[in-house]
DRENPA-3360 file (N, C-alpha, C; in nm, 2 decimals, always signed):
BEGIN
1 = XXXXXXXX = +2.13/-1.62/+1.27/+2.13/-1.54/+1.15/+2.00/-1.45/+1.15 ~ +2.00/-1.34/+1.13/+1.91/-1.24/+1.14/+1.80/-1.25/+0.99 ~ +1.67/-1.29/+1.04/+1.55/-1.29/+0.91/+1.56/-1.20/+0.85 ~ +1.54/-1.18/+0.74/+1.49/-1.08/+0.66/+1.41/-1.05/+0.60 ~ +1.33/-0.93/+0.52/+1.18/-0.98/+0.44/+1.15/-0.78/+0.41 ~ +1.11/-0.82/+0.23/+1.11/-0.71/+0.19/+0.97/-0.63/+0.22 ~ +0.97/-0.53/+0.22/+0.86/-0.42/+0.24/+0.81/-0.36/+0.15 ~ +0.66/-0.35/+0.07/+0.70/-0.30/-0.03/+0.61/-0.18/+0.08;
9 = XXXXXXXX = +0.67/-0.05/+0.05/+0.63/+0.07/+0.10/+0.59/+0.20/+0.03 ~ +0.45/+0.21/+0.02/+0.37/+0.30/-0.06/+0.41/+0.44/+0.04 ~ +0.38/+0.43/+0.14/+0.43/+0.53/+0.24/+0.23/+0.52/+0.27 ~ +0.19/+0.48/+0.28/+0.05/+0.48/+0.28/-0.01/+0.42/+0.42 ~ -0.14/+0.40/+0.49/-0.18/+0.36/+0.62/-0.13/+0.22/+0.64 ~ -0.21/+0.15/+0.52/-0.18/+0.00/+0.47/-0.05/-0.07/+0.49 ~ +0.05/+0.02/+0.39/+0.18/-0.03/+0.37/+0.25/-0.04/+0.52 ~ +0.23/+0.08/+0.59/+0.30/+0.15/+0.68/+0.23/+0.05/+0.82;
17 = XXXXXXXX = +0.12/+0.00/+0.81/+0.10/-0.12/+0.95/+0.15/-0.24/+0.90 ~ +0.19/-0.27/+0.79/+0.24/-0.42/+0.76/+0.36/-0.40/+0.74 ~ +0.42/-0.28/+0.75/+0.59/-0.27/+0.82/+0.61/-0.30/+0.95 ~ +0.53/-0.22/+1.01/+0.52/-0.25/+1.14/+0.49/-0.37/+1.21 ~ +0.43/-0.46/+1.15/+0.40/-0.60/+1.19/+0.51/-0.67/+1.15 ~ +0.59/-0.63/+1.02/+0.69/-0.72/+0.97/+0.78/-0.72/+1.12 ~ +0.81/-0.59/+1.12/+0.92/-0.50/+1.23/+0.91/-0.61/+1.33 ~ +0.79/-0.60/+1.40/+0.75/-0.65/+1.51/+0.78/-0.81/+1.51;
25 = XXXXXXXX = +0.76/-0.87/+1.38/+0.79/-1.06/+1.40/+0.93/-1.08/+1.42 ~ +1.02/-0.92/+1.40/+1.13/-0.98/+1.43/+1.24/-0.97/+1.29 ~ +1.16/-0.92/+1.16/+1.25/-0.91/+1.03/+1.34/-0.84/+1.06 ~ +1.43/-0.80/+0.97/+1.47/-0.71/+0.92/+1.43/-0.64/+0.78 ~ +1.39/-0.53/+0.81/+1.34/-0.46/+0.66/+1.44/-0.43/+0.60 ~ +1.43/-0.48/+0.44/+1.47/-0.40/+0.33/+1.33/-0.33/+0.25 ~ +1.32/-0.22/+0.27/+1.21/-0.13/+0.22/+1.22/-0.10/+0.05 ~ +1.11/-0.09/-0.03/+1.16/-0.12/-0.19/+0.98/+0.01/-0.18;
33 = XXXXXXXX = +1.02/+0.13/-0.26/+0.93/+0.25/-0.29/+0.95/+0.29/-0.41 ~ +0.82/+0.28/-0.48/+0.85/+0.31/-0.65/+0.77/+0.48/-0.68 ~ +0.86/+0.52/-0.77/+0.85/+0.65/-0.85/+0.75/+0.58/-0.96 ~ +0.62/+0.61/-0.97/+0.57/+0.52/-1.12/+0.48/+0.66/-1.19 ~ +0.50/+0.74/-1.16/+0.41/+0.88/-1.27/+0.31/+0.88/-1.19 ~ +0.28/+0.85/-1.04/+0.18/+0.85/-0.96/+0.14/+1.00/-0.96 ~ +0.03/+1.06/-0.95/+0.01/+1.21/-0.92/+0.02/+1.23/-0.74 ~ -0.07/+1.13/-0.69/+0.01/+1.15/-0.55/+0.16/+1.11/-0.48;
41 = XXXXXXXX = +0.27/+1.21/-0.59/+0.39/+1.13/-0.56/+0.42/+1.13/-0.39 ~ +0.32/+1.23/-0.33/+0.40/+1.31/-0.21/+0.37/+1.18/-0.14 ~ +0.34/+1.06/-0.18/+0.32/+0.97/-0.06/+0.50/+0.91/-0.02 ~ +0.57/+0.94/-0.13/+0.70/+0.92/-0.12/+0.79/+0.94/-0.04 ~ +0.77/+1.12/+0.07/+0.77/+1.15/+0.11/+0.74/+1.08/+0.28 ~ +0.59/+1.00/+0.29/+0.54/+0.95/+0.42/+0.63/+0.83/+0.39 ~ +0.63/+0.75/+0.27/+0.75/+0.64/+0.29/+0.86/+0.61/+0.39 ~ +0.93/+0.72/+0.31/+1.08/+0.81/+0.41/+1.03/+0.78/+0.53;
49 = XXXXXXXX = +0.97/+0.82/+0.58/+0.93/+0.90/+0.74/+0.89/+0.80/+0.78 ~ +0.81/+0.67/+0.77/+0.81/+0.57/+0.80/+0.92/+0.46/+0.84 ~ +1.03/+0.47/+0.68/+1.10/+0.38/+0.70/+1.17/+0.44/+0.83 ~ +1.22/+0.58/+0.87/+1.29/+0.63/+0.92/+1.22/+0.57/+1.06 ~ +1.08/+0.62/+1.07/+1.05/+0.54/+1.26/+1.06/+0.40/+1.30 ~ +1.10/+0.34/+1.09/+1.10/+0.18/+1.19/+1.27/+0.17/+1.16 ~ +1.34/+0.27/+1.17/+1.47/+0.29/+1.14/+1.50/+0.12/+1.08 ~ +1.43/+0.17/+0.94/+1.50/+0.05/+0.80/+1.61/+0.14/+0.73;
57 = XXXXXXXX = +1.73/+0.06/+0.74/+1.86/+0.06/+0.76/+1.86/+0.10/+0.58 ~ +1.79/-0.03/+0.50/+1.81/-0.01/+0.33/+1.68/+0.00/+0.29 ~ +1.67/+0.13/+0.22/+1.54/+0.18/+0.13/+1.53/+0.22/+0.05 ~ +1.53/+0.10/-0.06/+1.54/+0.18/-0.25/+1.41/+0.24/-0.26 ~ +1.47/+0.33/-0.36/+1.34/+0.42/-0.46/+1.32/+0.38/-0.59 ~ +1.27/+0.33/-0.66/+1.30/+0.27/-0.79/+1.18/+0.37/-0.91 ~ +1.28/+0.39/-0.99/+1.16/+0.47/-1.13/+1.12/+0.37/-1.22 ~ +0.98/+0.37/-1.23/+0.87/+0.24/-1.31/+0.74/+0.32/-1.36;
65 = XXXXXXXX = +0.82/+0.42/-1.45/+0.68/+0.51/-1.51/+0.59/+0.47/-1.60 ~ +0.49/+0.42/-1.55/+0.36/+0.31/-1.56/+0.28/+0.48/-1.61 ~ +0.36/+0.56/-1.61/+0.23/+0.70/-1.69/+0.24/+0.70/-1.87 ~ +0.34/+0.65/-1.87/+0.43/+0.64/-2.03/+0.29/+0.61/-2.11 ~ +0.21/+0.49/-2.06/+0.11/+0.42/-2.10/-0.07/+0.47/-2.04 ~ -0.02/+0.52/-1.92/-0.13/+0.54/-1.86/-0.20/+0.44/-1.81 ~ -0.39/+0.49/-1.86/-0.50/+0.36/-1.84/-0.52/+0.37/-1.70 ~ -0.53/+0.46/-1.59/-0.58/+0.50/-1.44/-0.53/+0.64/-1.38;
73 = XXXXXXXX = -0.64/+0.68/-1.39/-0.63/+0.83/-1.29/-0.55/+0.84/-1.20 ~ -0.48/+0.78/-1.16/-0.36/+0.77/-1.09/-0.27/+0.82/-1.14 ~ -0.20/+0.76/-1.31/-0.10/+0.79/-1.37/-0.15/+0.84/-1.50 ~ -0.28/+0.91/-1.51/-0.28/+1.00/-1.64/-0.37/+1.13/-1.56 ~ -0.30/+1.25/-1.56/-0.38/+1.38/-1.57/-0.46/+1.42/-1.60 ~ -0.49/+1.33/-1.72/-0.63/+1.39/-1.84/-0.76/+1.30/-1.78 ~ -0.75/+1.21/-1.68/-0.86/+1.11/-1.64/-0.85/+1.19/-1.50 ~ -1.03/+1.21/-1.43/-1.05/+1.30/-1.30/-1.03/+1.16/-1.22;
81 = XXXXXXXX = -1.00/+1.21/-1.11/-0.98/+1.10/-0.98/-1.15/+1.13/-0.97 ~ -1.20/+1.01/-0.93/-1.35/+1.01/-0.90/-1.40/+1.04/-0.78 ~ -1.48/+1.14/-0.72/-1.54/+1.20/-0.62/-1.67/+1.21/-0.50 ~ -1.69/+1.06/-0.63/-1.86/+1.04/-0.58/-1.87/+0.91/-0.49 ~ -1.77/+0.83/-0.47/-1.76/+0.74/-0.39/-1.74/+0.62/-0.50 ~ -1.77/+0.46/-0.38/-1.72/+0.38/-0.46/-1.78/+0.30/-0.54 ~ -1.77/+0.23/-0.63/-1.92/+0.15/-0.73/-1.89/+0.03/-0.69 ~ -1.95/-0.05/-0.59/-1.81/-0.20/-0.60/-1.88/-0.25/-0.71;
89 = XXXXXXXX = -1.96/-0.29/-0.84/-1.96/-0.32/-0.91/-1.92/-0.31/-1.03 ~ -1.77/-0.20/-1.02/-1.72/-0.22/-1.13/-1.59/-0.19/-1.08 ~ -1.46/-0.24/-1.15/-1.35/-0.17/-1.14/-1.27/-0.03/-1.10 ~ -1.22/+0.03/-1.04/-1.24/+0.20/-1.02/-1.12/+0.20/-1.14 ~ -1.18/+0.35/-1.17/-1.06/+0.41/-1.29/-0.95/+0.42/-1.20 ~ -0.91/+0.42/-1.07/-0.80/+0.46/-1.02/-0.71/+0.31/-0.99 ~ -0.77/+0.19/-1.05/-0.70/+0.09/-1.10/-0.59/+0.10/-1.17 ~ -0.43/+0.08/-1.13/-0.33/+0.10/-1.19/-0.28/-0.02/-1.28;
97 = XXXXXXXX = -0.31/-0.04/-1.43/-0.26/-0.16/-1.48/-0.16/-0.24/-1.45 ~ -0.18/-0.38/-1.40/-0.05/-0.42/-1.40/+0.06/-0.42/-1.24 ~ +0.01/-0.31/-1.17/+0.08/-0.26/-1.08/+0.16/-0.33/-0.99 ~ +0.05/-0.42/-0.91/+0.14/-0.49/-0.80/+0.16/-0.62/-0.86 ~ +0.19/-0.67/-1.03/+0.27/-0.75/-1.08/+0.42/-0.72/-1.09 ~ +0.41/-0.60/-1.13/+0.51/-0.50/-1.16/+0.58/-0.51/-1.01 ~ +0.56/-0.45/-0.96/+0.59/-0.44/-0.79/+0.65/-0.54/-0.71 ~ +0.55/-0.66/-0.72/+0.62/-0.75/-0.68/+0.70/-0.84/-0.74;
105 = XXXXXXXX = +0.70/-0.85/-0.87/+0.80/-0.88/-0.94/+0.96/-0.84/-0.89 ~ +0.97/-0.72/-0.90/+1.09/-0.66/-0.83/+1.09/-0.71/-0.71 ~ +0.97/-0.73/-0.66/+1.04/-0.72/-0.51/+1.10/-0.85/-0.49 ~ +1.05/-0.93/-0.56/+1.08/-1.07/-0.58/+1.22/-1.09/-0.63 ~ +1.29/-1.00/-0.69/+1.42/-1.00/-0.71/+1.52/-0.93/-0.62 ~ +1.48/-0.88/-0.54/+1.57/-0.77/-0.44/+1.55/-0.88/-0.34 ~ +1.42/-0.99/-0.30/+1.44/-1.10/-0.20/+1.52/-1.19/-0.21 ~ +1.58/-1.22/-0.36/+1.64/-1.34/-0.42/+1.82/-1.29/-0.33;
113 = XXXXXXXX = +1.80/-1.17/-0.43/+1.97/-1.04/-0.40/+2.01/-1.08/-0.26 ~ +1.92/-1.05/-0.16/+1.89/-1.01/-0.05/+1.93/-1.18/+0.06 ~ +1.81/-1.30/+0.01/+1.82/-1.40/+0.07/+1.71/-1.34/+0.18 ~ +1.62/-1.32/+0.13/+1.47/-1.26/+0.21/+1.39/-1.40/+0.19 ~ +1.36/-1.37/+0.31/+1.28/-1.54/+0.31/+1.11/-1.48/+0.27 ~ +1.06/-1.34/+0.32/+0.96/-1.28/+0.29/+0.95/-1.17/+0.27 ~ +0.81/-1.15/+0.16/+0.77/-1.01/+0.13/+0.65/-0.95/+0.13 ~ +0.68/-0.86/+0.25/+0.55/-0.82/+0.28/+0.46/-0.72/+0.24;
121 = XXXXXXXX = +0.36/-0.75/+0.19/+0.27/-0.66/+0.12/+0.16/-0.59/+0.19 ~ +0.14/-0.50/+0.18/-0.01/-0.36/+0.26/-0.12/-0.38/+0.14 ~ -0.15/-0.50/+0.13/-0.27/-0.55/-0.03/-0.40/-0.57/+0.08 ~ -0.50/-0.53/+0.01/-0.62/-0.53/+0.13/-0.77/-0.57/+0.02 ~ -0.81/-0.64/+0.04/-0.90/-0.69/-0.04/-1.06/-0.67/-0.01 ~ -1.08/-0.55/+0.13/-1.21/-0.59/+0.19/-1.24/-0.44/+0.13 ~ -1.14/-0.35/+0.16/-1.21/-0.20/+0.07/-1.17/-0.18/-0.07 ~ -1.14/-0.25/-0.14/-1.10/-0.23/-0.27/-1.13/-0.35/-0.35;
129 = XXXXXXXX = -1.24/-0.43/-0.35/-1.29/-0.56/-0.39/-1.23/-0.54/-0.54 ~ -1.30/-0.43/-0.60/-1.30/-0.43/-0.76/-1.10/-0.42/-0.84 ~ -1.03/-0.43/-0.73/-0.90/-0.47/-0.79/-0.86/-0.60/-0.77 ~ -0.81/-0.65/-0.94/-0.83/-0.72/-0.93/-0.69/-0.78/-0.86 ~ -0.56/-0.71/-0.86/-0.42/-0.73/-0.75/-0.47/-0.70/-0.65 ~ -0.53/-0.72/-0.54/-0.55/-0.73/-0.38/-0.61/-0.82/-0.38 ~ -0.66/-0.96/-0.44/-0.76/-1.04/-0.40/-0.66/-1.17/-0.33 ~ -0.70/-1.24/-0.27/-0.59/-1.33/-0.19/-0.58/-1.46/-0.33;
137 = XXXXXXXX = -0.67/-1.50/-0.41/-0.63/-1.57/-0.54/-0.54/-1.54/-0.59 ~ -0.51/-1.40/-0.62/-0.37/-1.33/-0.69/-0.28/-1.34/-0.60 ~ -0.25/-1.35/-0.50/-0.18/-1.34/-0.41/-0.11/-1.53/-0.42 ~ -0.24/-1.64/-0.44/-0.22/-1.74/-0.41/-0.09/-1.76/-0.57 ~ -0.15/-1.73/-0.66/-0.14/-1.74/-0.79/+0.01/-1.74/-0.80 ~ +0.08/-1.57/-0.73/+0.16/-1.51/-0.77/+0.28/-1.58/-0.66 ~ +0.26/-1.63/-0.60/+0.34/-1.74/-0.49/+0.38/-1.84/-0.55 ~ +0.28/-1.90/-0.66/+0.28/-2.03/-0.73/+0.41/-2.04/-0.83;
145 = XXXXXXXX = +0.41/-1.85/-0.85/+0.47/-1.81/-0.96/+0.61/-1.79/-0.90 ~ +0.65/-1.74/-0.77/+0.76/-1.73/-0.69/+0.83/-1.82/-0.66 ~ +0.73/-1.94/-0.64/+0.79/-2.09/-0.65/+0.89/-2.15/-0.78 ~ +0.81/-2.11/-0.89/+0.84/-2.18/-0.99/+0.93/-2.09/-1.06 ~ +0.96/-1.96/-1.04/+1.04/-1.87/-1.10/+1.17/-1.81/-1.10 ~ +1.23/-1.89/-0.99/+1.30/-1.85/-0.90/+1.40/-1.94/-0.84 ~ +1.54/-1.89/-0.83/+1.63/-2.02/-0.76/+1.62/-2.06/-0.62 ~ +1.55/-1.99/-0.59/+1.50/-2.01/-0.44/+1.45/-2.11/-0.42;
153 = XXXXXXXX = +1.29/-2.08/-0.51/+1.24/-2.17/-0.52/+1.21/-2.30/-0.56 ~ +1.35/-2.33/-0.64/+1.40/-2.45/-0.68/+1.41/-2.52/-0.57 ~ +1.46/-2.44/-0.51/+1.57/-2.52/-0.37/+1.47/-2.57/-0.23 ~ +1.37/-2.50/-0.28/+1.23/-2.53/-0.19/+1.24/-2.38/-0.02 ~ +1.29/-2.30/-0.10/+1.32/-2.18/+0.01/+1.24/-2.03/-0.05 ~ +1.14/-2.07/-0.18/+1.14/-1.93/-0.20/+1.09/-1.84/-0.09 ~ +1.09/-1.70/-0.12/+1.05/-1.57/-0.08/+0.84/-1.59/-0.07 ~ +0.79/-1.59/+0.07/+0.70/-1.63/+0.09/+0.63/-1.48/+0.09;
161 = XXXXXXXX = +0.52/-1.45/+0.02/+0.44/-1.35/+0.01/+0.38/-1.32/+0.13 ~ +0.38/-1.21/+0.20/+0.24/-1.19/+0.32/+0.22/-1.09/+0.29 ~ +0.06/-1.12/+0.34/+0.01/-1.01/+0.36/-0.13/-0.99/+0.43 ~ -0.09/-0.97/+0.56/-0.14/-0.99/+0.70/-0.29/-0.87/+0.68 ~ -0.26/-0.77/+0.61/-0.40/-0.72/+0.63/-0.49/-0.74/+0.50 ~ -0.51/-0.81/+0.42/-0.60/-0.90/+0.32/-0.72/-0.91/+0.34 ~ -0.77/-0.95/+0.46/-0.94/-0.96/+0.48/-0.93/-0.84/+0.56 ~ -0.86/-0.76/+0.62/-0.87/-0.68/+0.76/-0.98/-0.58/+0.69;
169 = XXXXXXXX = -1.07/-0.52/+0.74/-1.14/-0.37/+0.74/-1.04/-0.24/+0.78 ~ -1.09/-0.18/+0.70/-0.98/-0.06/+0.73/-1.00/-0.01/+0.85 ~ -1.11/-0.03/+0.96/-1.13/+0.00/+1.11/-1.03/-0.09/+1.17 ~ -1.00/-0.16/+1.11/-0.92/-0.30/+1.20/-0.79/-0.27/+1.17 ~ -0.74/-0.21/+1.05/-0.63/-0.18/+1.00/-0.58/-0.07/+1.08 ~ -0.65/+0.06/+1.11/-0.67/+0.17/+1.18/-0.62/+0.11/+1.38 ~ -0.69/+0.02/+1.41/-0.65/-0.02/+1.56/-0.53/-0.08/+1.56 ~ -0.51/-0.17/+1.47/-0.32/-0.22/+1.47/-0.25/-0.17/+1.45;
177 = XXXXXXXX = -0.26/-0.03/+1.36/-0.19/+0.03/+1.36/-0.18/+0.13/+1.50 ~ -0.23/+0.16/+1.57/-0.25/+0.24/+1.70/-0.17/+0.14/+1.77 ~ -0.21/-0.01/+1.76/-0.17/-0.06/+1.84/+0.02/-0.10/+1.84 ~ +0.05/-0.08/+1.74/+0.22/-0.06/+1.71/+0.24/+0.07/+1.68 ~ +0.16/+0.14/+1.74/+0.23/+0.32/+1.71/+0.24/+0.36/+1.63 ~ +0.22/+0.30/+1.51/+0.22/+0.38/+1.36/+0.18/+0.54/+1.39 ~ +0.27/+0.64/+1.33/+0.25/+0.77/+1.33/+0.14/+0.73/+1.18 ~ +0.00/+0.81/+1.23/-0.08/+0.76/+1.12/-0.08/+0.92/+1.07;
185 = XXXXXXXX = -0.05/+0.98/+1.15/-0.05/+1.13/+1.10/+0.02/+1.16/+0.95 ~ +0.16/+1.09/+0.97/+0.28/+1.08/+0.88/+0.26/+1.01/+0.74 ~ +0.14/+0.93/+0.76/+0.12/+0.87/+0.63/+0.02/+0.91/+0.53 ~ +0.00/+0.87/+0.43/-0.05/+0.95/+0.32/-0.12/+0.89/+0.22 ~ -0.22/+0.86/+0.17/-0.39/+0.82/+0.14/-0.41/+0.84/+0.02 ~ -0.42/+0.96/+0.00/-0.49/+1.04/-0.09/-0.45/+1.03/-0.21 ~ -0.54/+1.05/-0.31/-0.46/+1.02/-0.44/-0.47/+1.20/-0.52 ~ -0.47/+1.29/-0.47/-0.45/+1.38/-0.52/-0.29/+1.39/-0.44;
193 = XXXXXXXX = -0.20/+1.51/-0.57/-0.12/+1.53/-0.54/-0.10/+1.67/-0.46 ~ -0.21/+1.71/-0.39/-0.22/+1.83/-0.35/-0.10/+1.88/-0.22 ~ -0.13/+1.96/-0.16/-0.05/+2.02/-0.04/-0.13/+1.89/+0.11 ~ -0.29/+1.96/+0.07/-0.34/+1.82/+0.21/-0.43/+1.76/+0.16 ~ -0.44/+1.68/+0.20/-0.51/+1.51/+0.12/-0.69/+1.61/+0.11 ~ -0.73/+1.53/-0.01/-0.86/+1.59/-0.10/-0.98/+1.55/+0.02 ~ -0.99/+1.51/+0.10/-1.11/+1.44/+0.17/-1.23/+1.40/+0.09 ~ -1.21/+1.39/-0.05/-1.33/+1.37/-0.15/-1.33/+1.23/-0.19;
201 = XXXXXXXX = -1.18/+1.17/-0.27/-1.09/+1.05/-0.33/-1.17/+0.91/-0.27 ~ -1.17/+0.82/-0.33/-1.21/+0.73/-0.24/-1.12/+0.66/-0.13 ~ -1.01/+0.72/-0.17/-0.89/+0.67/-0.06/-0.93/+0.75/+0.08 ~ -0.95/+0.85/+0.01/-0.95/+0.96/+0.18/-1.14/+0.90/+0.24 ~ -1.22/+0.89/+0.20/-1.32/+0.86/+0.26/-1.32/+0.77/+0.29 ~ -1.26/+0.66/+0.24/-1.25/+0.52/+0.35/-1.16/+0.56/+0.44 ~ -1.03/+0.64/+0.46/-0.99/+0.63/+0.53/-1.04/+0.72/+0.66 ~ -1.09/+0.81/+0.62/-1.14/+0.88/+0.75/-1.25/+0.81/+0.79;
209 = XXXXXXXX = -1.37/+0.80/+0.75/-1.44/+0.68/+0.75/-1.42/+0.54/+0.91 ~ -1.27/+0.50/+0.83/-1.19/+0.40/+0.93/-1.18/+0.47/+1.09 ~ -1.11/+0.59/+1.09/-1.03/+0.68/+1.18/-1.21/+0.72/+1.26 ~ -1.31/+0.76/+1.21/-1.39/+0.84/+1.33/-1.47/+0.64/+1.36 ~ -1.49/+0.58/+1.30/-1.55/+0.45/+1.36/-1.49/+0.43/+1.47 ~ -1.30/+0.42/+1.45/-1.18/+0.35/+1.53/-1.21/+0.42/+1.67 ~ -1.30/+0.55/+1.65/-1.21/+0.66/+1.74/-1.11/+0.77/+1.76 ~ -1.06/+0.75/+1.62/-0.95/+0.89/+1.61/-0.99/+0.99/+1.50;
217 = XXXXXXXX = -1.15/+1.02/+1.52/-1.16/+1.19/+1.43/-1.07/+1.30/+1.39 ~ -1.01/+1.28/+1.49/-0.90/+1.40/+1.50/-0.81/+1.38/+1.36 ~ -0.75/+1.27/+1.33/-0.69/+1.24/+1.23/-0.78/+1.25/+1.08 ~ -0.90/+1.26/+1.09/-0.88/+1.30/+0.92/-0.90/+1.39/+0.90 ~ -0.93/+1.41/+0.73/-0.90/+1.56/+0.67/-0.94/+1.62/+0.69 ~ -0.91/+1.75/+0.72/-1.00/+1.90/+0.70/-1.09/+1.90/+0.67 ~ -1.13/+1.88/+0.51/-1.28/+1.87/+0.46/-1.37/+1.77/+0.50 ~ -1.34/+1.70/+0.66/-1.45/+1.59/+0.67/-1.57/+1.67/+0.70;
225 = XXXXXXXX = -1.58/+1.78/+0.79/-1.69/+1.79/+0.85/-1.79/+1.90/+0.74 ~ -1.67/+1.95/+0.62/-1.72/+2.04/+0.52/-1.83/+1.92/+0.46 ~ -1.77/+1.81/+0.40/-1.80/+1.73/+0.34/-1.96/+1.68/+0.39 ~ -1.93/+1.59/+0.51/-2.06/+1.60/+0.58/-2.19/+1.67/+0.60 ~ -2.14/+1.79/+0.60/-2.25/+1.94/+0.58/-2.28/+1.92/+0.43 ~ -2.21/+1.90/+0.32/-2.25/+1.93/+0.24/-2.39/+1.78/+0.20 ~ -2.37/+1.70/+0.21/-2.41/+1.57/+0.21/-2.55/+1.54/+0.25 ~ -2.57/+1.62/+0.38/-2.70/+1.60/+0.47/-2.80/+1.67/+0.40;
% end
């Protein structure tokens, strides 16, 4: 019988190497991508194109407009995406309330649907400390909650959470992914919704950041070397 195990797929660097690790243990993906009032919808877009190179056969889109309410620069227009880098001593406004409760909640039901023994999460807790959904306690927590929530997990079978890049550095994240071929070109970072990723966002500066340490300069944005000039 063929394993199975859901994806949740931002279309993002993250999400997009812990497909490819799923791919590689041998799952079968069911891919699960949410519409939530995000301003960078276009990552929706790198999703697609992902699922498509790890040719995942079933890939919902689901609408969860988390803008209705707002509360993160992410999902309200009227809040700036921050430009100055990162504070780890406080929460970033680009903190999405709620989010990967939300997220994995579903996903936790499309595993049940499905008979997915796992679901694999792109949650990274070494560059984004001040969230408080990426820390491996929420992770531990929300398992506790998979167990007890669920007919699965009556039965002593639930849907086991992973999520393989959790302590990883995004330089580490950056080499696995090279190292299963992730088209890193194809995926998408940024939290502006622009035409090409902001190179300012804290997403784009960790991630280019990642890419000239790894060795692959070539891959980030346009504005890295503006940026740099401006800085010195």
């Amino acid at each position: 019988m063929t394993k199975k195990a859901i994806i949740l797929l931002s279309g993002g660097l993250d999400s997009a190497t812990t497909a490819a690790i799923a791919s590689a243990a041998g799952y079968q993906l069911i891919a699960l991508s949410f519409r939530y009032g995000q301003r960078h919808e276009r990552e929706l877009a790198a999703a697609k194109k992902i699922a498509n190179f790890l040719e995942i056969k079933e890939h919902h889109l689901l609408e969860v407009n988390l803008s209705l309410w707002g509360g993160s620069a992410l999902t309200d227009q009227s809040i700036a995406i921050p430009q100055e880098g990162i504070n780890p001593k406080i929460i970033p406004i680009t903190y999405v309330p709620g989010r990967n409760t939300v997220f994995i909640s579903i996903a936790l039901s499309l595993a049940e649907a499905r008979e997915a023994e796992a679901i694999y999460l792109g949650i990274n807790a070494v560059d984004y400390s001040g969230y408080p959904d990426c820390r491996p306690e929420y992770l531990d927590a929300f398992q506790t909650l998979a167990n007890l929530s669920s007919k699965a997990g009556l039965e002593g079978k639930a849907p086991q959470l992973v999520a393989p890049l959790v302590m990883d550095s995004k330089v580490d994240i950056v080499r696995r992914a090279v190292s299963l071929g992730v088209p890193i070109a194809d995926t998408w970072s940024c939290y502006q919704g622009e035409v090409e990723p902001c190179g300012l966002c804290d997403s784009c500066r960790i991630r280019d950041q990642a890419l000239i340490e790894a060795g692959y300069p070539e891959l980030a944005t346009p504005l890295l070397k503006q940026r740099g000039d401006s800085e010195q």
